[in-house]
N, C-alpha and C positions, 0 to 999 in steps of 0.2 A: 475416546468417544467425545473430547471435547476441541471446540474449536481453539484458535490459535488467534491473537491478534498482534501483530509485528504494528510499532507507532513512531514516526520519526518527526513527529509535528516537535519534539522539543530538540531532537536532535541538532548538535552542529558538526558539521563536515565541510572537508575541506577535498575532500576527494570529488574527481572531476565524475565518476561514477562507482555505483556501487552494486555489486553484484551479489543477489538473494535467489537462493535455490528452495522449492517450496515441493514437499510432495505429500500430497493428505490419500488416504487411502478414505475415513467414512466419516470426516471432521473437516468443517471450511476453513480457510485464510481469510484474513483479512488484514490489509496494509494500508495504512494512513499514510499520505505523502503533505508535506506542505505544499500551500498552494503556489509557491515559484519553481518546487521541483515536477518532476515528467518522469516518464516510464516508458520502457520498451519491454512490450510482452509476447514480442516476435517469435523467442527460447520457449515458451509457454506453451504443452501440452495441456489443451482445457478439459480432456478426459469426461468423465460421464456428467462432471458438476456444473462443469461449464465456467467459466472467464468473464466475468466484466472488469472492465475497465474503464470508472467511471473518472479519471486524470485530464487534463488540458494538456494538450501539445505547447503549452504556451509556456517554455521552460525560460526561467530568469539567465542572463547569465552568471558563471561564477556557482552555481547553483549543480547540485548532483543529479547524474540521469543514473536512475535505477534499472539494472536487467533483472528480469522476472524470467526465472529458467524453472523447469522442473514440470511437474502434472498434480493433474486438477483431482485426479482421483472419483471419489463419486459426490464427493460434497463441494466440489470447487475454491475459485479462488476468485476473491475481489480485493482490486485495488482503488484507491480513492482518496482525495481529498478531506479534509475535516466536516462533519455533519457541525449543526448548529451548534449542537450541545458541546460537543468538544471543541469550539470555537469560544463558547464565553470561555469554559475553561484556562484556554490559554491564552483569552483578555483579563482570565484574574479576576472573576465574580467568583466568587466562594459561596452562594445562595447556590448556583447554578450547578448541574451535574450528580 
């Protein structure tokens, strides 16, 4: 019953991609990507929750394309860039978050 949040803003990889399988039956996803890595959610059944994909096509090179496979189920799946808040975060204000 509860959601999932997958975060790769600290990650380091070396892989030219990486492939995440997601299926929620009544609980959403949610995936952080940094903002030079992209996504393909082409694999991605958006099922009754429905899909955003709120990512820039704007992929760094050197940088991992994530595939997004699997179904959205009834709560869906969003993927996305870091919001504010997890932005000071990972500039390291400790007030923040």
């Amino acid at each position: 019953m509860g959601g999932v949040k997958i975060d790769f803003t600290r990650v380091e990889c070396r892989l030219r991609e990486v492939a995440v399988e997601a299926y929620e039956e009544t609980s959403g996803v949610t995936i952080v990507l940094p903002e030079a890595w992209a996504a393909d959610t082409r694999g991605m059944d958006p099922g009754v929750g429905g899909l955003t994909d709120q990512t820039t096509p704007d992929r760094l090179p050197g940088t991992p394309l994530i595939r997004l496979t699997g179904s959205g189920g009834m709560a869906g799946v969003a993927i996305r860039h870091p919001d504010r808040r997890e932005r000071r975060k990972l500039d390291g204000d400790p007030t923040q978050g």
